[in-house]
LOLUM-449271 format. One line per field, with one value per residue (C-alpha): residue number from 1; residue in three letters; x, y, z. Coordinates in steps of 0.05 Angstrom, whole numbers, plus 5000, padded with zeros to 4 digits. Each point is the difference from the previous one (the first is absolute). Layout:
N
i <- c(NUM_...)
aa <- c(ALA_...)
u <- c(X_...)
v <- c(Y_...)
w <- c(Z_...)
//
This chain:
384
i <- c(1_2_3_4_5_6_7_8_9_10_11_12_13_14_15_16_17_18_19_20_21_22_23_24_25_26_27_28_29_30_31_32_33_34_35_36_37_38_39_40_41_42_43_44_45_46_47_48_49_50_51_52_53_54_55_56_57_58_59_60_61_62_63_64_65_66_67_68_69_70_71_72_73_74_75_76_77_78_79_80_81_82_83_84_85_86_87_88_89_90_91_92_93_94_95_96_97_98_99_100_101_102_103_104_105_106_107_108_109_110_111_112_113_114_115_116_117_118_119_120_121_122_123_124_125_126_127_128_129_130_131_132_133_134_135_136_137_138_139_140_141_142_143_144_145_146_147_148_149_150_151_152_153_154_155_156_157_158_159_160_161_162_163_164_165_166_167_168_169_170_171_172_173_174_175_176_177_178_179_180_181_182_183_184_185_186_187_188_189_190_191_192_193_194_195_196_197_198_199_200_201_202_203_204_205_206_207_208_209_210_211_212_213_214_215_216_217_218_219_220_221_222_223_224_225_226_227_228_229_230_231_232_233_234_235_236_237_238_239_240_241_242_243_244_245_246_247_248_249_250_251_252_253_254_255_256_257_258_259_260_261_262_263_264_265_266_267_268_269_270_271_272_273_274_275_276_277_278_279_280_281_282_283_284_285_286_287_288_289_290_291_292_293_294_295_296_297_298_299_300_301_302_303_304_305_306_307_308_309_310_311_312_313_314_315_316_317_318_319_320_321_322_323_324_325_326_327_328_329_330_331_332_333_334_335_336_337_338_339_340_341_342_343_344_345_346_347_348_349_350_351_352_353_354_355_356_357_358_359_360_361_362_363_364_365_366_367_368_369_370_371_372_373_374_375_376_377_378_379_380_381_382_383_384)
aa <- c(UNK_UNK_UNK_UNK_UNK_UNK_UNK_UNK_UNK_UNK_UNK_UNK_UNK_UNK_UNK_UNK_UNK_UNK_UNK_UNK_UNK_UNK_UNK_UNK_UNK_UNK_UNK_UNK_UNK_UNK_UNK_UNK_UNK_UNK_UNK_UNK_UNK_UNK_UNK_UNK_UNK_UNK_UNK_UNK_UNK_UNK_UNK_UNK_UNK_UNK_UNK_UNK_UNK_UNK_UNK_UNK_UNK_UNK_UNK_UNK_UNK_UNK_UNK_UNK_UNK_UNK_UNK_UNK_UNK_UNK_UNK_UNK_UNK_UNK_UNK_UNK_UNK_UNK_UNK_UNK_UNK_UNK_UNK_UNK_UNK_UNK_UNK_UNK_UNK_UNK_UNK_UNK_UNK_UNK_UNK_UNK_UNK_UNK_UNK_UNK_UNK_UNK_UNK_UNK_UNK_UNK_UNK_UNK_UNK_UNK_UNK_UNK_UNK_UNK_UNK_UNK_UNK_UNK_UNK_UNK_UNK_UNK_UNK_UNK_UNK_UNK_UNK_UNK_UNK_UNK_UNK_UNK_UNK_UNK_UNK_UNK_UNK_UNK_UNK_UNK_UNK_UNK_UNK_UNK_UNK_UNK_UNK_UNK_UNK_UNK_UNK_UNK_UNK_UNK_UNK_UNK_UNK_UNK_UNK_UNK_UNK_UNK_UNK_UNK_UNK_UNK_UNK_UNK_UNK_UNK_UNK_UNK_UNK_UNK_UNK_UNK_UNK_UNK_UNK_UNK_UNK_UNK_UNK_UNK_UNK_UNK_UNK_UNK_UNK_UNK_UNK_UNK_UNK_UNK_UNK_UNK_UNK_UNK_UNK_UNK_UNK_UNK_UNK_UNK_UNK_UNK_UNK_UNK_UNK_UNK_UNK_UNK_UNK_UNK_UNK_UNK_UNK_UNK_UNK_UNK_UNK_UNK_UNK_UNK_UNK_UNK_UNK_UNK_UNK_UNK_UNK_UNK_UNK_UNK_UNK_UNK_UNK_UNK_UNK_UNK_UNK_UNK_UNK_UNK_UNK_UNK_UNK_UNK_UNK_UNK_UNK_UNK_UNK_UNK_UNK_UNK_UNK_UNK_UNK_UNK_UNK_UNK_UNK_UNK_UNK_UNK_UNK_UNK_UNK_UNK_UNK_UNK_UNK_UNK_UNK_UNK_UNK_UNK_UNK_UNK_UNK_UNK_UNK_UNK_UNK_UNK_UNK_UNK_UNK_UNK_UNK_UNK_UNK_UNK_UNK_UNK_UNK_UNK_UNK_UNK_UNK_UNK_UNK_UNK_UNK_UNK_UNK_UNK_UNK_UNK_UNK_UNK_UNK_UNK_UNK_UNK_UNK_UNK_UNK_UNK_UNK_UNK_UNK_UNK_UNK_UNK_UNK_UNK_UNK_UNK_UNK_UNK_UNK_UNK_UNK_UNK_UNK_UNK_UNK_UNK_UNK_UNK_UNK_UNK_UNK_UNK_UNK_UNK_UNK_UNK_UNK_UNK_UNK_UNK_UNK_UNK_UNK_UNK_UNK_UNK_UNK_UNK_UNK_UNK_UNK_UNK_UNK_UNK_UNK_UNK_UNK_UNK_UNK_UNK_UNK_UNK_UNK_UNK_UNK_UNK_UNK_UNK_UNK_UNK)
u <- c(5013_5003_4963_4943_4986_4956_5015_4946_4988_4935_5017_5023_5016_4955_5061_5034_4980_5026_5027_5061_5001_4968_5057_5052_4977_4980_5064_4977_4952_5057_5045_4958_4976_5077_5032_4951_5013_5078_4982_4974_4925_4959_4954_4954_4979_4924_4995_4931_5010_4953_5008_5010_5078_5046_5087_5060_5042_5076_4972_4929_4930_4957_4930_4966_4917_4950_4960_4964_5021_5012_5094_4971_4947_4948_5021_4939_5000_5010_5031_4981_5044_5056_4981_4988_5077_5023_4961_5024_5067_4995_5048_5020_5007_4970_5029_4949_5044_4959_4945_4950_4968_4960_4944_5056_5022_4927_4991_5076_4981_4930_5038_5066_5012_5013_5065_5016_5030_4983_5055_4976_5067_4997_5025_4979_4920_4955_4959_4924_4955_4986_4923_4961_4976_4954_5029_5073_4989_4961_5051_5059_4964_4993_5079_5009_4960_5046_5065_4976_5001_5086_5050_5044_5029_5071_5022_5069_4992_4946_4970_4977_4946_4982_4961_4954_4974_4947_4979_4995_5059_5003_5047_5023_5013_5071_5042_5063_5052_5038_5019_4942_5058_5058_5045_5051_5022_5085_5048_5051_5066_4992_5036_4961_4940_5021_5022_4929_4957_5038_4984_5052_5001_5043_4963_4956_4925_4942_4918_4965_4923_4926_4995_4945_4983_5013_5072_5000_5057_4982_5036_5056_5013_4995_5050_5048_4998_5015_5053_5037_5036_5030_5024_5020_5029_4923_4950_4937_4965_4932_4964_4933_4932_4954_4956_4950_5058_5039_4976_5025_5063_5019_4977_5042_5065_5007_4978_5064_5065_5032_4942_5011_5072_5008_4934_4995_4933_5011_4920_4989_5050_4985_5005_5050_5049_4994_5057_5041_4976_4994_5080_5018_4967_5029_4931_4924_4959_4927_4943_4954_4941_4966_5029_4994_5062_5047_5013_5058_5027_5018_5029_5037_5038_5003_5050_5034_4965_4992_4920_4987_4928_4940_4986_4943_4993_5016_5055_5024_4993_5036_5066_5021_5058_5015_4995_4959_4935_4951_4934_4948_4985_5051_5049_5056_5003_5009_5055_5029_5004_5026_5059_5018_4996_5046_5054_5008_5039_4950_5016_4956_5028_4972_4926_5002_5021_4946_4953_5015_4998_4924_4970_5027_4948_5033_4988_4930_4991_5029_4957_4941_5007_5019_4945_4944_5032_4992_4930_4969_5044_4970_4935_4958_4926_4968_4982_4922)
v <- c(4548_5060_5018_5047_5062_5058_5056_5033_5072_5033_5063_5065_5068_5039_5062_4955_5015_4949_4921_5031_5043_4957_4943_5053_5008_4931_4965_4949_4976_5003_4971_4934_4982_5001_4972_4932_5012_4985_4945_4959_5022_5032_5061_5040_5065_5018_5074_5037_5069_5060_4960_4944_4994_4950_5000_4956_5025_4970_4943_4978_5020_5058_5002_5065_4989_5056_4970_5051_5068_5000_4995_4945_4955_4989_4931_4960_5031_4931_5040_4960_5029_4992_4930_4983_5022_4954_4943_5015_4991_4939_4999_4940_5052_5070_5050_5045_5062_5008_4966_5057_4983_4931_5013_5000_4930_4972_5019_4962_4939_5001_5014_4959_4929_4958_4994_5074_5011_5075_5033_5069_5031_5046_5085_5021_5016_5031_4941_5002_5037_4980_4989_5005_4929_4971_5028_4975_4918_5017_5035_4954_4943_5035_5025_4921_4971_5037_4994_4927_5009_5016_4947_5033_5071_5031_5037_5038_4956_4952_5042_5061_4940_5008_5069_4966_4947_5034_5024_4926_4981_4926_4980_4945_5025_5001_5059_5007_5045_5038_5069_5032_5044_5025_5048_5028_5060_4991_5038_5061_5010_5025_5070_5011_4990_5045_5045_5008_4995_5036_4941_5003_4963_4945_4961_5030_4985_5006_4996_4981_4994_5049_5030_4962_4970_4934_5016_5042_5053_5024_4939_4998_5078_4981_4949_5040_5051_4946_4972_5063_5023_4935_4995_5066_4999_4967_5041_4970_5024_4991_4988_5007_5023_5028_4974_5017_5001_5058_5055_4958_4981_5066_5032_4934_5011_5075_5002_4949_5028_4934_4984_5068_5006_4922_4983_5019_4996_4991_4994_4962_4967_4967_4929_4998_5042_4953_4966_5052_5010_4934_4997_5047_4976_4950_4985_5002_5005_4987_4999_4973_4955_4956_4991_4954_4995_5065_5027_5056_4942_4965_5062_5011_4932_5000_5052_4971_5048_4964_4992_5023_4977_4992_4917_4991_4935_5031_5028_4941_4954_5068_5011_4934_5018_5055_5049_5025_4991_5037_5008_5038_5063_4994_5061_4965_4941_5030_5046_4936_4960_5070_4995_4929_5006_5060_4967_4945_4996_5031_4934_5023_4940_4959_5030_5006_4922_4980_5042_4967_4932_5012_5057_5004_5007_4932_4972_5013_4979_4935_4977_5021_4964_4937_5012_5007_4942_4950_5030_4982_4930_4992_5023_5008_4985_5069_5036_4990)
w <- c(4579_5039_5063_4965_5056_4992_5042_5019_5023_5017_5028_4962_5008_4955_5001_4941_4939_4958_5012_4989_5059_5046_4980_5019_5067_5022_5012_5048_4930_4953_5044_5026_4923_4976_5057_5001_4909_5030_5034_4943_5002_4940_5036_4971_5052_4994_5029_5008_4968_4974_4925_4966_4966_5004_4998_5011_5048_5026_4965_5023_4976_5045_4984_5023_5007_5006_5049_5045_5016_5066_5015_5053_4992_5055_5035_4973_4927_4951_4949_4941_4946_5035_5020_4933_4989_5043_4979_4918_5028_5019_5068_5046_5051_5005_5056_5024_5036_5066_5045_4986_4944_5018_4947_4933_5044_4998_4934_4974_5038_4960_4941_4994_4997_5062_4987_5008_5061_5032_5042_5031_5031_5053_4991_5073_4978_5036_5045_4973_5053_5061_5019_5060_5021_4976_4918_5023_5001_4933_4970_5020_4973_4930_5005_5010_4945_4958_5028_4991_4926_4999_5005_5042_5032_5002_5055_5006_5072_5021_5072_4948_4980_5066_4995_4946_5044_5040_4923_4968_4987_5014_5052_4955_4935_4971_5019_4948_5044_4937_5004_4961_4957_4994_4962_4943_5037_5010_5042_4966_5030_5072_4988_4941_5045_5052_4950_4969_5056_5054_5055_5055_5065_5033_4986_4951_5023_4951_5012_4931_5005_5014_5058_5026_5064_4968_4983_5071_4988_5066_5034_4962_5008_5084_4991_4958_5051_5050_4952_4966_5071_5000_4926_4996_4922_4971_4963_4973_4934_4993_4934_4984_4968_5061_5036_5056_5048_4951_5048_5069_4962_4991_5074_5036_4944_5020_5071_5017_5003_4979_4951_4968_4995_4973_4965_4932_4971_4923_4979_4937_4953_4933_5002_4931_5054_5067_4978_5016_5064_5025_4974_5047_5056_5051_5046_4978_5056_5003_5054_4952_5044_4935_4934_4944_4985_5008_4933_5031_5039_4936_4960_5055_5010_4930_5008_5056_5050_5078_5023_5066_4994_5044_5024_4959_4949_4937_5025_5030_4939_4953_5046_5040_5032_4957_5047_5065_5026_5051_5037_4957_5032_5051_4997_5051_4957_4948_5030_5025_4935_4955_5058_4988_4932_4993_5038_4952_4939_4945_4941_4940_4964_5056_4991_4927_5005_5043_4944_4940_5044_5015_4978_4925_4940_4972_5070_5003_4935_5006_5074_4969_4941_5042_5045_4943_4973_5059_5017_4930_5010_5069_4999_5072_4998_4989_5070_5016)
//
């Protein structure tokens, strides 16, 4: 028999006004349920949504429940109907995406048998608040009594669990380190790229991501104004849809000679034409200081682009030895690592190897269907 999992997604964005819309636009959703279908296991997805409908898509069931109106529930909301979903389904494993929403996770482990393993998996969530003492030992303990209802927790790496701890997040529970997704995007023919996007540069350099403090543009831009003089044929392009930083972007871009003459700031691109630029790329470069996982990190090594990436865990567990690592927030590392890079042989065979080795849909599909396996197999006592 196969391994019965119910996907299960809690948060929507109320913009999409139909199943069909929202299906469109949440790859990572699509993409999880029929990679684990390719791996032998039957999955139904249960998504909150502003109605009740239900559809078959790339060959598995989505359930859509009208369960509240609000796009994200409030962390201790039980959310009955869509509990009730889950338990009509009758899963061995339900796969709650995020840690956020511990009152659903009460309310399953009331609900479902005790053979029902619950795996919440981890998409870089905001940490519940942080009280004054003497609220914060009060709240932790509630955060624990219901991580104490899942089985388990997946990580892209096993340190990110470490943020959660001071929240309630038993030391001891079982961390599964699995990329939390992946992707479909493929490379075009480099000249084509070029061709269509107008990226030059040798090599071509390329920023995807908000500008944010989180993804700090401001560092890289200091270390490609350390690094340009030095490579003196690279250009970087950089993508993206605002941010706070927009404004600061902008000043620090056209106040720089070498910024100005050899940054290109592209603004937003839609995602069903990143392929293109990612093809014509040779580095992605990213000052990122937390992530989940690193969804332009993936895209881009999907296309054979070089990471030149900051040292944080996700990004360690995503690229190996794919490429180049650095300090967050330090501009001379960075400078340092874009130069090393750029004087080695740019192999986008090598990286789009190392990509389908680990970070493929099928590959994803196939560890976490192992690992749900050998967890209902090898079932812990339940932490207390």
């Amino acid at each position: 028999m196969p391994l019965e999992i119910v996907q299960l997604n809690l948060a929507f964005d109320r913009r999409f006004g139909t199943p069909e819309a929202l299906l469109a636009a949440y790859h990572t959703l699509t993409g999880w349920s029929a990679a684990l279908a390719r791996a032998g296991a039957a999955v139904d997805t249960i998504q909150r949504f502003s109605r009740n409908s239900e559809l078959n898509h790339g060959g598995s069931r989505y359930r859509f429940i009208d369960d509240g109106g609000r796009g994200v529930p409030q962390p201790w909301d039980p959310l009955t109907q869509t509990v009730q979903a889950v338990v009509d389904a009758r899963p061995d494993v339900v796969h709650v995406n995020g840690l956020t929403f511990p009152g659903c996770v009460r309310a399953l482990r009331a609900a479902l048998s005790s053979d029902t393993a619950i795996v919440l998996q981890d998409h870089s969530g905001a940490v519940p608040r942080a009280w004054p003492w003497p609220l914060a030992p009060l709240s932790a303990a509630r955060w624990h009594r219901a991580f104490a209802d899942c089985d388990a927790c997946t990580f892209t790496a096993r340190a990110l669990a470490d943020r959660w701890h001071r929240y309630g997040l038993p030391r001891e529970v079982t961390v599964l380190e699995i990329p939390e997704a992946s992707t479909t995007i493929a490379p075009i023919d480099r000249r084509e790229a070029v061709a269509e996007t107008g990226i030059t540069g040798l090599p071509a350099l390329l920023w995807v991501g908000r500008l944010d403090a989180n993804k700090d543009p401001l560092t890289v831009l200091a270390a490609l104004a350390q690094a340009l003089p030095q490579l003196p044929g690279a250009r970087c392009s950089m993508i993206s849809q605002g941010g706070e930083l927009e404004g600061t972007v902008r000043q620090r871009v056209g106040d720089d000679a070498i910024l100005r003459d050899r940054v290109t700031l592209v603004g937003s691109v839609p995602h069903d034409r990143m392929h293109v630029y990612y093809s014509a790329a040779d580095i992605l470069v990213s000052g990122s200081h937390h992530e989940g996982s690193g969804y332009a990190v993936i895209e881009a090594m999907a296309c054979g682009v070089r990471p030149c990436v900051t040292d944080i865990p996700a990004f360690r567990a995503l690229t190996g030895p794919a490429g180049a690592m650095w300090t967050p927030g330090d501009a001379a590392s960075c400078a340092r690592a874009l130069i090393t890079l750029a004087g080695q042989p740019l192999d986008r065979a090598a990286v789009r190897a190392h990509f389908d080795a680990h970070l493929h849909w099928n590959v994803i599909g196939d560890r976490t269907v192992r690992a749900y396996q050998t967890l209902l197999a090898d079932r812990h006592p339940r932490l207390s």
